[in-house]
C-alpha positions as a printed Julia matrix, in Angstrom:
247×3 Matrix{Float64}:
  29.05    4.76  -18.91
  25.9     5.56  -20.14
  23.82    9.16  -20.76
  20.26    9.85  -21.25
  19.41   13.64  -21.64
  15.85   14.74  -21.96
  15.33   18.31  -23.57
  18.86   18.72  -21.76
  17.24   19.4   -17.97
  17.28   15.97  -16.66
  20.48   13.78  -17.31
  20.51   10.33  -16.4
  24.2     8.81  -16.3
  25.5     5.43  -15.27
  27.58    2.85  -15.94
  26.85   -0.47  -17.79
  23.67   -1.88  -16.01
  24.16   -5.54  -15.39
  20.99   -7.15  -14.56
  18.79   -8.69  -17.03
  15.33   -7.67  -17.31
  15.48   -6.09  -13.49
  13.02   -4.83  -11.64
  12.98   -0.75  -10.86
  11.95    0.61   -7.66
  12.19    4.69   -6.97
  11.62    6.26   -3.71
  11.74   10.14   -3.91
  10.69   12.18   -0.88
   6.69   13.08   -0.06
   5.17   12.83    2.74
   6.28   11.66    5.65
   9.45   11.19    3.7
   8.34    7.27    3.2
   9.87    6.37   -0.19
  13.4     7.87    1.05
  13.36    6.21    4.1
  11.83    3.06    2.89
  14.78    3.09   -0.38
  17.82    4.15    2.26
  17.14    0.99    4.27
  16.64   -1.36    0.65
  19.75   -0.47    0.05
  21.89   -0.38    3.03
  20.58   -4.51    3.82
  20.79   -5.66    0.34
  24.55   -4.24    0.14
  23.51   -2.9    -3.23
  25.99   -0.79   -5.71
  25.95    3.08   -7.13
  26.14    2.89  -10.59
  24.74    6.29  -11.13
  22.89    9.65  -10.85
  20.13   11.7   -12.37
  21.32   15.53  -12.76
  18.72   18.54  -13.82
  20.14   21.85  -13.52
  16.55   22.71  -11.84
  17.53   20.78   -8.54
  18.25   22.75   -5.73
  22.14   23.29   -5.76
  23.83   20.69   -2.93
  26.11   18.09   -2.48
  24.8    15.11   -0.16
  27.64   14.44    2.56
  27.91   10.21    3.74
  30.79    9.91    6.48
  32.74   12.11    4.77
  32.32   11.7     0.86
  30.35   13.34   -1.56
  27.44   11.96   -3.38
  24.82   12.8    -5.88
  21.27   13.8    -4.3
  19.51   11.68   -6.77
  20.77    8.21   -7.04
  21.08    4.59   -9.07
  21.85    1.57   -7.58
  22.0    -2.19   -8.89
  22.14   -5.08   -7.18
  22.46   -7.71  -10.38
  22.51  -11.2    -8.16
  18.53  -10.19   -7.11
  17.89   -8.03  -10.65
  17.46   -5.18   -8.64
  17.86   -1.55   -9.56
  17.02    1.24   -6.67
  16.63    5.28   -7.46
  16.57    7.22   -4.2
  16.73   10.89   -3.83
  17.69   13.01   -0.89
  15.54   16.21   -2.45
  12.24   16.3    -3.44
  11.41   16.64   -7.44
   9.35   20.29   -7.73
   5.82   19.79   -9.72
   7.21   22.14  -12.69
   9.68   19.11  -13.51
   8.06   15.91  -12.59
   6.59   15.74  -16.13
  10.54   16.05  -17.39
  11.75   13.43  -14.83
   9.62   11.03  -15.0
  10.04   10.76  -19.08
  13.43   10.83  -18.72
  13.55    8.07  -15.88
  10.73    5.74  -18.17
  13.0     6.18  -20.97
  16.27    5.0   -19.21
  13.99    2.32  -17.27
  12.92    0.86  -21.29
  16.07    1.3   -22.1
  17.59   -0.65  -19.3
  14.72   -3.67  -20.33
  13.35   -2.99  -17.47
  10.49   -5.61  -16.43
   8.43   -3.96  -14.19
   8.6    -0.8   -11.55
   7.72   -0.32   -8.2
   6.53    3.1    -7.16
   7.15    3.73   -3.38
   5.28    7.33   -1.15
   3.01    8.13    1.67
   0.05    9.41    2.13
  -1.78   11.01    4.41
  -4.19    9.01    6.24
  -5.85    9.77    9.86
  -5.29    5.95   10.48
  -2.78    4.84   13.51
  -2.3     1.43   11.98
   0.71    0.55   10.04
  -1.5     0.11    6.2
  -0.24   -0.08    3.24
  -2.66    1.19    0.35
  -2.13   -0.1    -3.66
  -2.49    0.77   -6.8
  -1.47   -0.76  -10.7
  -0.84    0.02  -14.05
  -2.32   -3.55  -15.19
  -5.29   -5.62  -14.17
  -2.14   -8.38  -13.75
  -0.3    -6.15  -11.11
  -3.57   -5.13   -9.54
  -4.4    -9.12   -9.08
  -0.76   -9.59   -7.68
  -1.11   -7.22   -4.47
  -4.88   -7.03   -3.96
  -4.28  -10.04   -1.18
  -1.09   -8.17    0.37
  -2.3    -4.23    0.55
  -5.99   -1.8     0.41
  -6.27   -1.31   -3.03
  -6.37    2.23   -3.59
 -10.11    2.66   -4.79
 -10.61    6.24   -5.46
  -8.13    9.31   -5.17
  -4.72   10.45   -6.83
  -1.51   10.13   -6.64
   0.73   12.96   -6.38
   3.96   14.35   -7.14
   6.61   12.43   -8.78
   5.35    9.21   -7.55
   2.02    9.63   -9.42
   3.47   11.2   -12.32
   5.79    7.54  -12.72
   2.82    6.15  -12.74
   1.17    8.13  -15.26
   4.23    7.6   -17.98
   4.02    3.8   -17.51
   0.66    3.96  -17.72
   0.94    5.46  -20.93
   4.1     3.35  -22.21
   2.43    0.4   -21.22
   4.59   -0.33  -18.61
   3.96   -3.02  -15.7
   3.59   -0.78  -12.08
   3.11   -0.73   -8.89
   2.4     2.18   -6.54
   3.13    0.97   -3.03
   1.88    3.96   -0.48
   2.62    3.7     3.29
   0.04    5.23    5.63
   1.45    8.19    7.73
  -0.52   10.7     9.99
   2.32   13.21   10.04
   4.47   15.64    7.32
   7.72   14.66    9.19
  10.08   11.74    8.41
   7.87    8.41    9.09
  10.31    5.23    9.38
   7.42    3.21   10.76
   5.25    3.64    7.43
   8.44    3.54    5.38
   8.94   -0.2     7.57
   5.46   -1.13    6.81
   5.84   -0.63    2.8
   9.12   -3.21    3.13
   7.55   -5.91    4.51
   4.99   -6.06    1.93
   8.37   -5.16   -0.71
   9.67   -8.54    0.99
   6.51  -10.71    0.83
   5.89   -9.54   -2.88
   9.53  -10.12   -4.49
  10.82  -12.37   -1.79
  12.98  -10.21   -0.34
  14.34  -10.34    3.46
  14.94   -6.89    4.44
  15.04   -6.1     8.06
  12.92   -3.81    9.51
  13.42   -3.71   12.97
  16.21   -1.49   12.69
  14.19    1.33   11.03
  11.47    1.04   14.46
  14.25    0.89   16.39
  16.12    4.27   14.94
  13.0     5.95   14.46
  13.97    8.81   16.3
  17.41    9.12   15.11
  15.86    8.64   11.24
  13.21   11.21   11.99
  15.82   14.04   13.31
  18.64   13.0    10.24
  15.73   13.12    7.77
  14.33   16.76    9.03
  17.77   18.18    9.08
  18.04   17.59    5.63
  14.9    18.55    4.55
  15.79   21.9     6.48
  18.95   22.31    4.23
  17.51   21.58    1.13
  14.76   24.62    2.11
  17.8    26.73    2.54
  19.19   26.53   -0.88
  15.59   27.62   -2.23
  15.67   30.98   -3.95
  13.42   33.53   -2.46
  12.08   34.48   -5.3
  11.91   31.22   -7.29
   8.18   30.3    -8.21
   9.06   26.87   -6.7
   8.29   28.41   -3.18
   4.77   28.31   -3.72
   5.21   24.46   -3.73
   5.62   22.75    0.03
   9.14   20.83    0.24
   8.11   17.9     0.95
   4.47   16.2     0.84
């Protein structure tokens, strides 16, 4: 088992990562709730393993519930056979401590030998087609989706997402920023669907989809119920209120 602590807010602990040189992919919520959605269903198809959490003692206090047992709102898994490490999170990260998370994640991520990450979020778009926009770290990442996505001319990425970004920017590390067009705040499966297949043309990956278009209603209702109970556990008069949940 392993522990990274940043400034003691954000704790990163997992076991032994097995996977040489993997490749990192984080979905935390946004809008339209596409990097959550889009991780959940990574996951679930390519049967991958918990090997950890990130803890800050800023996260809203709950306990995420799965048939019956207990998890961590902010979790690692690895799947070493594809070199394949997944961070999803059931709450979104407040602005106040992106800065703190996304250190501490880059750190772990180096740590880890981490090759390269892929960044996955929405945003808002007034588009109905399913388009995925892109964006790079490296003039080498940028030439590897420019046939596969809209390059992201002009703009910014927000929250969590863009603040990954900005560290391995900085660090010097290989991303990608994958964002899935969404017209709407609530839970999107169809955008998150349309970020996986260019996930699966891009690493070579065969994750099903047509589950997530299928279950889009069932996604979108699970997905809002939870955002509704994280809300709940928000002080009233914590400064994190002036902040929307979730885009």
């Amino acid at each position: 088992m392993s522990e990274t602590d940043y400034k003691s807010d954000v704790h990163i602990i997992t076991e032994k990562v097995k996977s040489e040189e993997p490749i990192l992919i984080e979905g935390f919520p946004g809008i339209g709730l596409v990097g959550n959605i889009a991780s959940q269903q990574i996951i679930e198809e390519l049967g991958m393993e918990y090997i950890g959490s990130i803890e800050s003692r800023y996260f809203p206090p709950i306990a995420v519930l799965y048939e019956g047992v207990i998890n961590m709102p902010v979790r690692i898994y690895e799947n070493p056979a594809l070199k394949l490490i997944m961070v999803v999170s059931d709450i979104p990260i407040n602005p106040s401590i992106s800065y703190d998370v996304s250190k501490a994640l880059v750190d772990w991520a180096q740590s880890v030998n981490v090759k390269e990450i892929i960044s996955i979020a929405g945003i808002a778009t007034a588009s109905e087609e399913p388009i995925v926009f892109g964006a790079a770290t490296t003039e080498e990442m940028l030439e590897r989706i420019k046939e596969k996505v809209q390059i992201f001319q002009m703009g910014t990425i927000s929250g969590i997402s863009g603040s990954i970004m900005a560290e391995c920017f900085m660090r010097k590390l290989p991303a990608i920023s994958l964002l899935g067009a969404t017209q709407t705040q609530n839970p999107d499966p169809r955008a998150a669907a349309a970020v996986i297949k260019i996930l699966n043309d891009l690493c070579d990956y065969s994750i099903d989809t047509e589950s997530l278009i299928e279950q889009a209603e069932k996604i979108e209702v699970e997905m809002q119920k939870l955002a509704e109970d994280v809300r709940s556990t928000e002080q009233p008069s914590s400064a994190r209120k002036e902040f929307p949940m979730y885009g």
